[in-house]
C-alpha positions in Angstrom: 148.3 88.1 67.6 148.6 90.2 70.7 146.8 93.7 70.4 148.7 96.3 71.8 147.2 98.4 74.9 146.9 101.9 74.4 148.0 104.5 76.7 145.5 105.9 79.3 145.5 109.7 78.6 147.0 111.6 81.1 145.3 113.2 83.7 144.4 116.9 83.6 144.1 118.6 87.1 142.9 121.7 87.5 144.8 124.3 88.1 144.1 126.3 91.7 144.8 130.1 92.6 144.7 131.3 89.0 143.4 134.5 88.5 140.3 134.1 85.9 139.8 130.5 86.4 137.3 129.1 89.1 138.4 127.4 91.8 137.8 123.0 92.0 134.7 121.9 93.7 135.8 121.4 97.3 135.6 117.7 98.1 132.5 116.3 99.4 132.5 113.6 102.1 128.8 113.5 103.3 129.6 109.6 105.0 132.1 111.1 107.6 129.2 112.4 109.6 127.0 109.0 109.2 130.4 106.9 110.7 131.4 109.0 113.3 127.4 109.0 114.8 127.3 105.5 114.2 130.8 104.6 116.1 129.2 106.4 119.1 125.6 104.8 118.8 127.2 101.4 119.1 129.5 102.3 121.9 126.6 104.0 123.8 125.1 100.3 123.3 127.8 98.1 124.2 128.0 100.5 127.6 124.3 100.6 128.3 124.2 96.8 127.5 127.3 96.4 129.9 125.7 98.2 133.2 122.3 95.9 132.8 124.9 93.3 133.0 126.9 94.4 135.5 125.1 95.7 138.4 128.3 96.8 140.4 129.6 98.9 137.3 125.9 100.1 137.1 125.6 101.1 140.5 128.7 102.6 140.8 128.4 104.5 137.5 124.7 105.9 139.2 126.1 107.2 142.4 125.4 110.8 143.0 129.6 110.8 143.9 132.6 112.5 142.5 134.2 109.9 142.4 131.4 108.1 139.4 131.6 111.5 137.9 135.1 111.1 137.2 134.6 107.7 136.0 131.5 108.5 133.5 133.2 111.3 132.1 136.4 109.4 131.0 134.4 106.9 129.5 132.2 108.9 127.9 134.5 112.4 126.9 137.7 109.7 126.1 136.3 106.9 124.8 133.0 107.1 123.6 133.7 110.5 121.9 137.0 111.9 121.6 138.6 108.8 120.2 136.4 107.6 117.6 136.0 111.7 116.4 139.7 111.4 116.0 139.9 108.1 114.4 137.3 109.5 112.1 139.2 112.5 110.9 142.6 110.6 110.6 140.4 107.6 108.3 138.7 110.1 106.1 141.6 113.1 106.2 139.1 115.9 106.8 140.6 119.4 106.2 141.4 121.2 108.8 139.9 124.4 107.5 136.5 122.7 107.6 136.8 121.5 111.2 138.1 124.4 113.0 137.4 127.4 110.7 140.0 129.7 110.5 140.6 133.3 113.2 137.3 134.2 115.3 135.7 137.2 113.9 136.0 140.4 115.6 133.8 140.4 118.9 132.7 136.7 118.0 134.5 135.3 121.3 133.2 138.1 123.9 129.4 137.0 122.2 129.8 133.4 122.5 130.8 133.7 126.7 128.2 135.7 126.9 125.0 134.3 125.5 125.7 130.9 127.3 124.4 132.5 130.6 121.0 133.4 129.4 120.5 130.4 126.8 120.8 128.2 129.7 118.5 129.5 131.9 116.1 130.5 128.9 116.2 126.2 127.5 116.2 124.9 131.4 112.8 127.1 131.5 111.4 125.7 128.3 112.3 122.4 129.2 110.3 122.7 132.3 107.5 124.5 130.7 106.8 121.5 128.4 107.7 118.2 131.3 105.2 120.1 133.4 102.7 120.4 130.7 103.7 116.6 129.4 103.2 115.3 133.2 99.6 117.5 133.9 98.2 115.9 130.8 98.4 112.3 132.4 101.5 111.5 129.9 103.6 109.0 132.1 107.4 109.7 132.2 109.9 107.8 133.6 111.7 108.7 136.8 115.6 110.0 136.0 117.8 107.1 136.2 120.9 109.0 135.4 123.1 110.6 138.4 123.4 114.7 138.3 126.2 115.5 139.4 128.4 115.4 143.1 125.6 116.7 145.6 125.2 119.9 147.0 126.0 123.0 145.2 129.2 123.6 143.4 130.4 126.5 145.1 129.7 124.2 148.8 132.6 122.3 147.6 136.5 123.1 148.3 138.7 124.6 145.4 140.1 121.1 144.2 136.8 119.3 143.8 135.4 122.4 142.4 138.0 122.9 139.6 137.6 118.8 138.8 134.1 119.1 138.5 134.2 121.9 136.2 137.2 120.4 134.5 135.1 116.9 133.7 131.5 118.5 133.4 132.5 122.1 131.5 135.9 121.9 129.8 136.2 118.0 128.3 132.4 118.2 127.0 132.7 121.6 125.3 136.0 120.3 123.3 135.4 116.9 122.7 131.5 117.2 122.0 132.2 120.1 119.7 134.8 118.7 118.0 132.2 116.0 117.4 129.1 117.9 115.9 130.3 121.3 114.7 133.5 120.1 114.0 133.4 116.8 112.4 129.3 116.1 111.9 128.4 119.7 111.2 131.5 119.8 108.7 130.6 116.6 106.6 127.1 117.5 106.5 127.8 120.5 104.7 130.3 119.0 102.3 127.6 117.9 100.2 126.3 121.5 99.5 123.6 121.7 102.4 123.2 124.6 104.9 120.2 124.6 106.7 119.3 121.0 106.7 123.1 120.6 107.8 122.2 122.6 111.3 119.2 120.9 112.0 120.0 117.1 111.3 123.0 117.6 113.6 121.0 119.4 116.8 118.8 116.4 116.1 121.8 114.7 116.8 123.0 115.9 119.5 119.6 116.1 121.2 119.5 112.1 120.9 123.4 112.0 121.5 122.2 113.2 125.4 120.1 110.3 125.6 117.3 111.6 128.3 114.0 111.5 127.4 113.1 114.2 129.8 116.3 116.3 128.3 116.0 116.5 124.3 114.6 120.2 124.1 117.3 122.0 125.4 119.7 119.8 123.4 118.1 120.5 120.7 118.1 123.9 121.0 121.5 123.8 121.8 123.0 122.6 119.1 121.1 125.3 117.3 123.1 127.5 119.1 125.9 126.5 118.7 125.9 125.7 114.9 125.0 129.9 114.8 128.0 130.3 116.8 130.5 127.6 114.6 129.0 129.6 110.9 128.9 133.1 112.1 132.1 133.3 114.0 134.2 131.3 111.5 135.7 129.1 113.8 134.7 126.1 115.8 136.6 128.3 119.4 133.9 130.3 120.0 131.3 127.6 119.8 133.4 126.0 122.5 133.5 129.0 124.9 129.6 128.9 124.4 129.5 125.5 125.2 131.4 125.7 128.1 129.6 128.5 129.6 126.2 126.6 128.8 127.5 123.6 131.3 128.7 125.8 134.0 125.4 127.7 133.9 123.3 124.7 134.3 125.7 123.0 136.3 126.0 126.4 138.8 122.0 127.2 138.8 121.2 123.5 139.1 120.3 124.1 143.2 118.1 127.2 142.6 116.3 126.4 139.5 116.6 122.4 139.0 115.4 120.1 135.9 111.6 119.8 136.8 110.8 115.7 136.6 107.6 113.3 137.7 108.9 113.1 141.1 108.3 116.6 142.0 104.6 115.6 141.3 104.9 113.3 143.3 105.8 115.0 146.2 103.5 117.0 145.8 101.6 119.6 142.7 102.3 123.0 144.4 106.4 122.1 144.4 105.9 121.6 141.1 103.8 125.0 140.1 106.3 126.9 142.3 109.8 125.2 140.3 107.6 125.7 137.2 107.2 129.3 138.1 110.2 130.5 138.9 112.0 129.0 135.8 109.6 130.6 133.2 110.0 133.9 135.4 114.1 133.1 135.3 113.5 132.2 131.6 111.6 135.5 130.5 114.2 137.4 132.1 116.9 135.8 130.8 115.4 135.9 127.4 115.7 139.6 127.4 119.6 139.5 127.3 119.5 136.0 125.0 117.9 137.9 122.2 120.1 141.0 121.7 122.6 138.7 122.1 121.6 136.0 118.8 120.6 139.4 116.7 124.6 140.7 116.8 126.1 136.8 116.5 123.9 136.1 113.3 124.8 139.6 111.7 128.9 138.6 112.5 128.2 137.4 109.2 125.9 138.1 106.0 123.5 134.9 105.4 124.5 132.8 102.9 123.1 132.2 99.5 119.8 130.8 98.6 120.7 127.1 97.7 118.6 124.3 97.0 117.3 122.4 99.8 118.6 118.9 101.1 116.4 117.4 103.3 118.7 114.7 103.9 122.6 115.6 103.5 124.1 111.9 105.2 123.9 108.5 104.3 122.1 105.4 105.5 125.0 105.2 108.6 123.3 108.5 110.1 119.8 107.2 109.9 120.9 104.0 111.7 122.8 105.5 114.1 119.5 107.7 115.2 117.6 104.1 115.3 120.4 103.0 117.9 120.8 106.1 119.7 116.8 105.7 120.5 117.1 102.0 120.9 119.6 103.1 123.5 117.7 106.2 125.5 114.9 103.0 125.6 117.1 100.9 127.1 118.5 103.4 129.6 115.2 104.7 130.6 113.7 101.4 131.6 
């Protein structure tokens, strides 16, 4: 005798946009952010394990040259970023809302050109502040093994190499790379109910995402930034503009106030004290416009709610992805 299968019940979905009745639970997707990092971790890899491999592609990616600018920044902005961000939004169909936000608050876009000037010079001075302070306490660092940038400064080269450089170094990082980490990262992080833990796993992130040893601070702090910019402005456009005037500060001040490293020790102490100097003198000054400046971006919008704390708001793909992004500054760095 053959039992007869009952019915499933049928489905009651929650009606939305009704007056008197709360809204669903937005959809969490907390493993978004833990993919993504990972995709890129394993890339930055297979690329670091590549130019140990190959030392023409090695050399030629090292060259202090426009032409290995170019180069790195399509490998790195197109496919080391920007296609597996996208891959990653089509495969888990994040909302759009939650990537992008929605209009810029009032006077959020004028705020977010403006406080890229002084953050950068304000993080550059920081940064060398603590080398300085790393190197004088008999700490050894390694020498920079990653190219800067076409030599001489940028406004010593004619209007078409100018406008490429600023094209690869300023406008590709600050959409891709935002898209990234307060788009895609910052946005999954979140999903799962976490604010403040969100904001700080992903500058973590993006600090190790850099991969310089002798470069996490300002990273760090950047992502900060910019993570105040993405929440208080409403939209992810702003944090873009910030972004991008963040690289062309650094990238424009570079010849005055460069990235202090062991080998200006080694030429000699008082080079040293005298960059150290003048960036903590450039800093303090700067710092007097950067903090007016974060004051009227974080009151764009009233803090949110007390919420219980997350200490961890991904899954085990982020922490792995950390392991391989260090596995691969390492690597790089020897």
């Amino acid at each position: 005798m053959t039992s007869i299968r009952k019915p499933d019940p049928p489905r009651i979905r929650r009606p939305a946009d009704v007056p008197g009745l709360p809204d669903p639970p937005p959809r969490a997707y907390p493993g978004a952010a833990g993919s993504l990092l990972l995709a890129y971790a394993g890339l930055a890899l297979l690329a670091a394990l590549l130019r140990r491999s190959w030392p023409a592609l090695d050399l030629l990616l090292s060259q202090n040259t426009l032409q290995a600018m170019v180069i790195g920044g399509i490998i790195t902005q197109g496919g080391l970023i920007l296609l597996p961000t996208l891959l990653t939004i089509l495969a888990s169909r994040l909302p759009a809302a939650d990537l992008t936000g929605g209009r810029p608050r009032a006077g959020s876009l004028i705020l977010s050109i403006s406080v890229g000037v002084p953050a950068a010079v304000v993080f550059q001075g920081l940064n060398n502040l603590l080398i300085y302070m790393l190197l004088r306490s008999g700490i050894e660092l390694p020498l920079p093994t990653q190219a800067t940038g076409v030599g001489g400064s940028l406004f010593e080269q004619s209007w078409a190499v100018m406008i490429l450089i600023v094209l690869v170094s300023v406008i590709v990082p600050g959409v891709a790379e935002e898209l990234m980490f307060r788009g895609v990262i910052l946005a999954s992080l979140r999903s799962s109910g976490a604010f403040l833990s969100a904001i700080v796993w992903q500058a973590a992130a993006f600090a190790l995402f850099h991969g310089d040893p002798l470069f996490l601070l300002p990273p760090l702090l950047t992502g900060l930034l910019l993570a105040a910019v993405r929440r208080n402005s409403g939209s992810i456009y702003p944090a873009m503009l910030t972004h991008m005037t963040l690289n062309l500060t650094l990238l424009a001040i570079n010849p005055l106030l460069p990235r202090l490293t062991a080998e200006y020790l080694l030429d000699g102490k008082a080079q040293a004290q005298s960059l150290l100097y003048a960036s903590l003198i450039a800093a303090c000054v700067a710092a007097v416009a950067l903090v007016p400046l974060l004051i009227l971006i974080i009151h764009l919008q009233p803090p949110p709610a007390r919420r219980r704390l997350h200490l961890w708001p991904a899954d085990w793909k982020f922490a792995l992805a950390f392991l391989v992004l260090l596995v691969t500054m390492i690597l790089e760095s020897t």
